[in-house]
C-alpha positions as CSV (number, residue, x, y, z in Angstrom):
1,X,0.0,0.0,0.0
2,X,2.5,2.5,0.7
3,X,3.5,2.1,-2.9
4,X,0.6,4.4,-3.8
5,X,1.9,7.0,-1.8
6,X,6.5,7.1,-2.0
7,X,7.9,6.8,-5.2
8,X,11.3,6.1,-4.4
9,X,11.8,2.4,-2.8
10,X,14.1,3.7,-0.2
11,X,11.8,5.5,1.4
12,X,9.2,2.8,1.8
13,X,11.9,0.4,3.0
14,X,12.9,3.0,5.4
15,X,9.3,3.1,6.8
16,X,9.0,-0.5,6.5
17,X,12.2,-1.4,8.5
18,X,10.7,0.7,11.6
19,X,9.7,-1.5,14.7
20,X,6.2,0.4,13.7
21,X,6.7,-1.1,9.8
22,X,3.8,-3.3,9.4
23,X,1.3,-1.2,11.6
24,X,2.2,1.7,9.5
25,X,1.6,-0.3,6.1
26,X,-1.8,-1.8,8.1
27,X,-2.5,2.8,8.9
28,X,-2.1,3.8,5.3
29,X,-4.6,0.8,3.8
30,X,-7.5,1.7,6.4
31,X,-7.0,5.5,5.9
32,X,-7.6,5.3,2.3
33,X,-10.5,2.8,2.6
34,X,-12.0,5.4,4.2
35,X,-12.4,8.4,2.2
36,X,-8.4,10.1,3.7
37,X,-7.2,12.9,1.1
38,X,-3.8,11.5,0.0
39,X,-1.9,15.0,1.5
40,X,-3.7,14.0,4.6
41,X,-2.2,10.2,4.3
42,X,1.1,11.7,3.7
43,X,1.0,13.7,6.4
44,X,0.1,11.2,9.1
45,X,2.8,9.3,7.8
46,X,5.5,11.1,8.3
47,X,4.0,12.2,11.7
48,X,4.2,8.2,12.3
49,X,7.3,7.7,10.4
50,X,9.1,10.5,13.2
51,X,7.3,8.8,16.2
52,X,9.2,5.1,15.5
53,X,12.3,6.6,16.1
54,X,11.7,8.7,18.8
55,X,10.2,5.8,21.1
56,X,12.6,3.4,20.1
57,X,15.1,6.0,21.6
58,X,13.7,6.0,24.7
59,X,13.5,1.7,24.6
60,X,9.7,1.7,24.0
61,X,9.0,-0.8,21.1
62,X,5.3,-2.0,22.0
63,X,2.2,-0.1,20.9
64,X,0.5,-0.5,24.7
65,X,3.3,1.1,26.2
66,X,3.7,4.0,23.2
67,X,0.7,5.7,24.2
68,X,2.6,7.2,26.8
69,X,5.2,8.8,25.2
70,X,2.4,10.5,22.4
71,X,2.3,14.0,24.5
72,X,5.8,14.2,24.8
73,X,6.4,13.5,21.5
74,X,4.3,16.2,20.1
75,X,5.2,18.9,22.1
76,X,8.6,18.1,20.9
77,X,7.4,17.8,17.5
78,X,5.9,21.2,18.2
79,X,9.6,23.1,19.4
80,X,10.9,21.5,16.0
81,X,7.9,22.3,13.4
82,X,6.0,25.0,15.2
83,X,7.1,28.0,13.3
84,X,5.2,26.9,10.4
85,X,1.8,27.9,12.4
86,X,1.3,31.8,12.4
87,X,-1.3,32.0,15.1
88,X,-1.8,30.4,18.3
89,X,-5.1,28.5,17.3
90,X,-3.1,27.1,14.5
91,X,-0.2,26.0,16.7
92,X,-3.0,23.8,18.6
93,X,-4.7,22.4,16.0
94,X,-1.3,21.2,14.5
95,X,-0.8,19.6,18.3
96,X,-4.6,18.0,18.2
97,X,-3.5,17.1,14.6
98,X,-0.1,15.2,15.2
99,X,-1.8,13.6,18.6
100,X,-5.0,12.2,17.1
101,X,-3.5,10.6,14.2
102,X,-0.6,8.7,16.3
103,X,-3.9,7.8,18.5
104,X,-5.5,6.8,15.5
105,X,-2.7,4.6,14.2
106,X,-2.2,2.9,17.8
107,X,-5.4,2.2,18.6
108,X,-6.1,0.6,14.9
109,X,-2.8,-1.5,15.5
110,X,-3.7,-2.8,19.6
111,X,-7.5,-3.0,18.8
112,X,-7.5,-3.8,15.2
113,X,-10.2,-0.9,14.5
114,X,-10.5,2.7,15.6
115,X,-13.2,3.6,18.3
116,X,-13.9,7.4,19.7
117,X,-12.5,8.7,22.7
118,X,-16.3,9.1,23.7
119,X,-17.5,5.7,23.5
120,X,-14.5,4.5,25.5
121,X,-14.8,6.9,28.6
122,X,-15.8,4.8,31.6
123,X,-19.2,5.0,33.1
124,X,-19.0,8.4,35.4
125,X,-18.6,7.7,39.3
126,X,-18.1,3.6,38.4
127,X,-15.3,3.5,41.5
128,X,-17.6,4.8,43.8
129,X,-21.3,4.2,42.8
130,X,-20.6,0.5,41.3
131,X,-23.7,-1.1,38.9
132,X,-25.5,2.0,38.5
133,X,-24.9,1.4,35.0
134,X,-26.4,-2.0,35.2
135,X,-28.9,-1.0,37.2
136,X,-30.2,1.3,35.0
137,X,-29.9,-0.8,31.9
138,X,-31.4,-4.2,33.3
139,X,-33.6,-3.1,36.5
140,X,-35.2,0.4,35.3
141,X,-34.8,-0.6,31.3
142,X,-33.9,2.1,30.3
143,X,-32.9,2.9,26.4
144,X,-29.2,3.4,26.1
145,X,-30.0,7.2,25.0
146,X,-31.4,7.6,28.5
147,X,-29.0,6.1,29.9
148,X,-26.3,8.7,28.0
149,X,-28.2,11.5,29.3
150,X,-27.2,10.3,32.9
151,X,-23.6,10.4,31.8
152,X,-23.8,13.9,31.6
153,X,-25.2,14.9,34.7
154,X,-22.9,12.3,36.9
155,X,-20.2,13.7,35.2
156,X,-20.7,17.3,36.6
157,X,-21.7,15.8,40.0
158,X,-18.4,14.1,39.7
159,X,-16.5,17.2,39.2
160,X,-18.2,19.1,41.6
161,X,-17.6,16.9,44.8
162,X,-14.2,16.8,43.4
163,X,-14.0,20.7,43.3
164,X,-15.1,20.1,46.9
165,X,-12.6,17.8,48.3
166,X,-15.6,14.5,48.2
167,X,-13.5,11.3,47.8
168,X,-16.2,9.2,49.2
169,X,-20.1,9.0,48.9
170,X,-20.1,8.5,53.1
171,X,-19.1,12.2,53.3
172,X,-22.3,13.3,51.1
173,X,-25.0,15.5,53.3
174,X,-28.5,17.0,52.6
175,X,-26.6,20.9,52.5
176,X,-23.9,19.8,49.6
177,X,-26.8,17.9,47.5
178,X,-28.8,21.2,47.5
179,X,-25.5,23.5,47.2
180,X,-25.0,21.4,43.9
181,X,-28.6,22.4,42.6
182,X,-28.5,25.5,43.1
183,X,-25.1,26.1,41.5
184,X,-26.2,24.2,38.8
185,X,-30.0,25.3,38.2
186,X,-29.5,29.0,37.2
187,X,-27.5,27.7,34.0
188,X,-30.3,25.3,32.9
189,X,-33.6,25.3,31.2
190,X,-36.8,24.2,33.5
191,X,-36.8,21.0,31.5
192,X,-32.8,20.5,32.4
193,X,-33.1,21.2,35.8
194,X,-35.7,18.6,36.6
195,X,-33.7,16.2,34.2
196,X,-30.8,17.0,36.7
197,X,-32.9,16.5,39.4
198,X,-34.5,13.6,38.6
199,X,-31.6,11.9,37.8
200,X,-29.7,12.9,41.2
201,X,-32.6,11.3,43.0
202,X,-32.4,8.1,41.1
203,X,-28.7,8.0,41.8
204,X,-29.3,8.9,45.9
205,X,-31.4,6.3,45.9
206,X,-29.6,3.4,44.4
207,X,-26.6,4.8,46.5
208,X,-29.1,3.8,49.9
209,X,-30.2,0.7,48.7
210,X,-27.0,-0.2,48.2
211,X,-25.4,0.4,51.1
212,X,-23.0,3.0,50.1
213,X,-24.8,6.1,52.2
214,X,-26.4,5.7,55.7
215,X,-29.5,7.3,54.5
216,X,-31.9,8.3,51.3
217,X,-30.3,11.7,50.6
218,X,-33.0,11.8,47.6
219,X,-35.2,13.9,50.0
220,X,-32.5,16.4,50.0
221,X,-33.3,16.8,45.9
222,X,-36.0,19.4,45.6
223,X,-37.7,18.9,41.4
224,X,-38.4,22.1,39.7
225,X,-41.5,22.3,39.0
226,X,-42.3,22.2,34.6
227,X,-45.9,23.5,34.1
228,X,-47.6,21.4,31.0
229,X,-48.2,23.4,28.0
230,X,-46.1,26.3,29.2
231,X,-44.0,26.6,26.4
232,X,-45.0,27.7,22.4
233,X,-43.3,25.3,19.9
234,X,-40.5,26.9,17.9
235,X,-41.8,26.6,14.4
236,X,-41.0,28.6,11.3
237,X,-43.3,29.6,8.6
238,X,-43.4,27.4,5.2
239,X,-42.2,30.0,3.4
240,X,-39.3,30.1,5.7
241,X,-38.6,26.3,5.3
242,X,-38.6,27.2,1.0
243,X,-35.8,29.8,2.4
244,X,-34.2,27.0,3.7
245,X,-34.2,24.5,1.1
246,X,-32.9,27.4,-1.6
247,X,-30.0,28.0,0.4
248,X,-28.9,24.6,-0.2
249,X,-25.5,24.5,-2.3
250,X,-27.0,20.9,-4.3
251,X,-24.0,21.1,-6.2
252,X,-21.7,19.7,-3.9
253,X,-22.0,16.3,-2.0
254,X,-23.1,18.0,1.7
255,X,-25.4,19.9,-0.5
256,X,-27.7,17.0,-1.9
257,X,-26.8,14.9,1.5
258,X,-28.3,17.6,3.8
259,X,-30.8,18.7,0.9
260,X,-32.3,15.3,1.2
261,X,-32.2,15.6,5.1
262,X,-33.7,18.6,5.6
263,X,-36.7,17.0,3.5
264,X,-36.7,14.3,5.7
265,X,-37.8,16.1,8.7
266,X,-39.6,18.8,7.3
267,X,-41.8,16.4,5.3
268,X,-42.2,13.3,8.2
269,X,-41.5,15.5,11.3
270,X,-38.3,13.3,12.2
271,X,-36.0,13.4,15.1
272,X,-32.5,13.9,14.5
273,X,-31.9,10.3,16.0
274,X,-34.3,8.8,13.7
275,X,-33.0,10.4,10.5
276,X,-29.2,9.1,11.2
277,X,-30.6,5.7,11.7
278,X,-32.3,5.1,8.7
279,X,-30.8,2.5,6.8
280,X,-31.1,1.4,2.8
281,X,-33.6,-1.3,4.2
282,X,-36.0,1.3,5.7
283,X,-37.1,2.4,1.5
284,X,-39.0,0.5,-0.2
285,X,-38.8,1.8,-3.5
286,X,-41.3,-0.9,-5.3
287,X,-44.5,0.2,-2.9
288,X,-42.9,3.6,-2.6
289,X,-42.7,3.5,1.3
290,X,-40.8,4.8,4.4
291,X,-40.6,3.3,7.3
292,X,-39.1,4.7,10.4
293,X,-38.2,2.3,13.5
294,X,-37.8,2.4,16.5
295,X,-38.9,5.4,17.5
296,X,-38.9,7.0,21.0
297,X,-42.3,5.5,21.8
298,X,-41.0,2.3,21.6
299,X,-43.0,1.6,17.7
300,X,-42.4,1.8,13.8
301,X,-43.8,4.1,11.6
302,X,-44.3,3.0,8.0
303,X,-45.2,6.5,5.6
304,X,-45.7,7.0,1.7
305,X,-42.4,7.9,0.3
306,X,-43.4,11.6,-1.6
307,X,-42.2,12.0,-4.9
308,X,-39.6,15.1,-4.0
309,X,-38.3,13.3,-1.2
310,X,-37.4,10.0,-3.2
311,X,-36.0,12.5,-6.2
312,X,-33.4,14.1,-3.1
313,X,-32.5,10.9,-2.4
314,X,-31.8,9.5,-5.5
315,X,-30.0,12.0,-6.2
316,X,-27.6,11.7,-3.4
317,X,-26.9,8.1,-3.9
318,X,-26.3,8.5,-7.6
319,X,-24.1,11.8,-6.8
320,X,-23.3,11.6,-3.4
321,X,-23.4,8.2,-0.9
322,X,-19.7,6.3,-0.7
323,X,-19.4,3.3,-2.0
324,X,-19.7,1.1,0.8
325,X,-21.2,-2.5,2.5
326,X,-22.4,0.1,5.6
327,X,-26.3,-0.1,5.0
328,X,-27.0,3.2,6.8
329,X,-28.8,5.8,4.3
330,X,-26.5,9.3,5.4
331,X,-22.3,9.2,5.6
332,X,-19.7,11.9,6.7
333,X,-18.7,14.1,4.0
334,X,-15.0,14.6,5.1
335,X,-13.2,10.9,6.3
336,X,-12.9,8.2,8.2
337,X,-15.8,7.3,6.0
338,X,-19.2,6.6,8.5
339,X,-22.3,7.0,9.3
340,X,-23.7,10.7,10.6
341,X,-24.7,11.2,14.0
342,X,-28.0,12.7,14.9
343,X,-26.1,15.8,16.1
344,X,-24.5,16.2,12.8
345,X,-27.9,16.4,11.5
346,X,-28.8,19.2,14.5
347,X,-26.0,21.2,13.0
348,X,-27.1,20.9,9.7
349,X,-30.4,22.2,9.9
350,X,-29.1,25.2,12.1
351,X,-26.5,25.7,10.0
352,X,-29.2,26.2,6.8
353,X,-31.5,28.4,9.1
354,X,-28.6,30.4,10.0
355,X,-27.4,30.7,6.5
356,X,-31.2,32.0,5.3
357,X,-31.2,34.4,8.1
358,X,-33.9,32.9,9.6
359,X,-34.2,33.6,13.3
360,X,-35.6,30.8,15.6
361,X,-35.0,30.4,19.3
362,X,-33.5,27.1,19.8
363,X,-32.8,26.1,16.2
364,X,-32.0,22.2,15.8
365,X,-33.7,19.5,13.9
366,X,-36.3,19.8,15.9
367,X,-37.2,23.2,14.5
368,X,-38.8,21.3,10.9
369,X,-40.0,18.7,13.2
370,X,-42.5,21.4,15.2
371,X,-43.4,23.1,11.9
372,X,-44.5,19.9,10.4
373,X,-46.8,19.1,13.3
374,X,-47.9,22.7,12.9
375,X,-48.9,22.6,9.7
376,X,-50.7,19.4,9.9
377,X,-52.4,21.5,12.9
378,X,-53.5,24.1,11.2
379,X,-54.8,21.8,8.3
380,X,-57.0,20.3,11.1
381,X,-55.6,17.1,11.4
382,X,-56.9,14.9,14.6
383,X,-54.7,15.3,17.1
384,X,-54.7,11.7,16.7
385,X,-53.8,11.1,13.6
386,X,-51.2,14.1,14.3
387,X,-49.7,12.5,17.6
388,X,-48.9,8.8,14.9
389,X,-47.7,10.3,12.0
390,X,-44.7,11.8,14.1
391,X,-44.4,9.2,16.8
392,X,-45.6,11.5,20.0
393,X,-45.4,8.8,23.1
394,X,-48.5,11.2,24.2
395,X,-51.1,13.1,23.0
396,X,-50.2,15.8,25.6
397,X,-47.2,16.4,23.4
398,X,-49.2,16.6,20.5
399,X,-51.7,19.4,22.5
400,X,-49.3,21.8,22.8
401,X,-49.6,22.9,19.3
402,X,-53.1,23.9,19.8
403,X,-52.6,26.9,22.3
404,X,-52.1,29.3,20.1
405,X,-53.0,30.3,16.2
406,X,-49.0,30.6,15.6
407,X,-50.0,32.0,11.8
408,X,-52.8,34.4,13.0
409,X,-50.5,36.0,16.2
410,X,-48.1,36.6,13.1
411,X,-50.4,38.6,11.4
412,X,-51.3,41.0,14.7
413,X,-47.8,41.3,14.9
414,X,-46.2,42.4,11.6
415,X,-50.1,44.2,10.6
416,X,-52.3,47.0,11.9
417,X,-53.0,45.9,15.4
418,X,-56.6,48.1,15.7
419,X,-57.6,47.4,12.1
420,X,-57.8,43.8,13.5
């Protein structure tokens, strides 16, 4: 492989004769399977190339032990090389760049593929709250999702009874529960404080049932209270979601990719989730169906495929999807070569709706999602018939959208006021 990349054999038998030699050959074959820019290849390989020798120098000639010696090497790499970065942000990202490719190449050589630094971080407060994890999974059943949702909140738990000197659940008390809340709440929306909350109380009260505190400090967790249809859902006008669409560069491969998206869950009311999930499987092209499963109400939804979203997607798979055995529908534009991730869908719809100018509080995915049930609302859909089509686990969710004439307030606003 690394004859596609160095023309002169010396230099590949150079490479070759390192104690890194084969993993190196092994780097350069999975980089261009997936989708690597050959300046990118080049560049990681001399980045690799450098590293060999300098951990052989200091006797280190096993990958599990070379992670080690990765920091040191690039700020070393950095006293030699830095000068070619002008600006300080440059000067880091050549430092993230040099790290995570050596990371990259180790981790594809010990484990045999690459995995994220995200999906690899332990369970948070596993040493001192043992089988919560579990716990949640098996006893409480919750969806993995869920269960990533608590990972965030331990997590800042965790650092905040390390900020405060906690090495040991025994030490916690009513007074630094509630100190955490209330240093915490003011940053949050209502619906993330009592998320916070209600997770902190789960957690209290495993903690007692195991064992590991004297008493139910779940008391101690007071939940914010989140007033049904107190919010107005954030959607846009259709003519705002045409200003969307135009703005859409379909000329390019993230164009008809995120063209087709947007259509997605403008046209079905999608979640983000939902749209990255969606597999080659889920069209059927002969009876001209979409189905959609597993949903967050725990069903699948099968809809008639409309003729301008099957167009967008043809059009993307003829101009756009890698060649690949992956079944999943949507793939990273820029490599390694995978499938999206419901938040790069998030940030493609806001970065459309920020590209058209149009202003939305809270823009996300979710913003086409509300202004599809809104338009099926004001066509006066059943609620119903509303709450199935975009998978509501309750028609409470669906109800919201009645509370106010979103089109009609318009009006009063931009119009004449008294003349109304």
């Amino acid at each position: 492989m690394l004859e596609h990349f160095f023309v002169k054999p010396s230099t590949i038998d150079r490479i070759r004769d390192t104690w890194l030699g084969p993993q190196i050959d092994s780097y350069v074959e999975w980089l261009e399977a997936n989708g690597y820019a050959r300046p990118t290849i080049l560049r990681r390989v001399t980045h690799v190339y450098h590293f060999a020798a300098f951990a052989q120098k200091r006797g280190c000639t096993e990958v599990a032990s070379a992670f080690d010696l990765i920091e040191e090497f690039v700020s070393e790499w950095l006293v030699q090389h830095g000068a070619e970065a002008k600006t300080a942000a440059a000067l880091r990202k050549h430092a993230i760049d040099v790290g995570n490719g050596l990371r990259q190449m180790l981790r594809l050589a010990r484990d045999g593929r690459v995995m994220s630094n995200r999906h690899r971080r332990p369970f948070p407060l596993v040493s001192v709250v043992p089988g919560f994890q579990e716990y949640l999974r098996d006893e409480r059943g919750l969806m993995e999702s869920t269960i990533h949702g608590y990972r965030h909140h331990l997590h800042v738990f965790g650092e905040y009874l390390r900020k405060a000197g906690i090495t040991s659940f025994g030490e916690l008390s009513p007074a630094l529960v509630s100190s955490f809340i209330v240093d915490c709440a003011p940053g949050l929306a209502p619906t993330s404080r009592r998320e916070l909350c209600g997770h902190l109380k789960v957690l209290l009260s495993f903690c007692h049932r195991q064992r590991i505190t004297d008493r139910n400090l779940s008391g101690a967790v007071g939940m914010s209270q989140v007033y049904r249809l107190a919010d107005v859902p954030r959607s846009i006008t259709w003519d705002e979601v045409r200003r969307t669409l135009d703005v859409v560069d379909r000329r390019t491969i993230r164009g008809r990719r995120d063209y087709a998206i947007l259509l997605l869950l403008v046209t079905y009311g999608l979640r983000a989730h939902e749209v990255a999930k969606l597999t080659l499987e889920d069209i059927d092209w002969k009876r001209e169906r979409l189905q959609v499963p597993e949903r967050k109400a725990g069903h699948a939804t099968a809809y008639p495929l409309a003729g301008v979203v099957a167009e967008a997607l043809i059009d993307y798979f003829k101009r756009g999807r890698p060649e690949t055995q992956d079944r999943h529908l949507f793939f990273r534009v820029v490599a390694p070569r995978a499938p999206i991730s419901p938040a790069a869908v998030a940030s493609s719809a806001v970065f459309y709706l920020q590209k058209a100018g149009i202003k939305v509080r809270r823009a996300g995915s979710h913003t086409f999602r509300h202004t599809c049930v809104q338009r099926l609302i004001d066509a006066e859909f059943p609620l119903k018939t509303i709450g199935d089509y975009v998978g509501h686990r309750s028609p409470e969710s669906t109800r919201i959208y009645t509370k106010v004439a979103i089109e009609a307030l318009r009006e009063v606003a931009m119009g004449d006021g008294e003349a109304l």
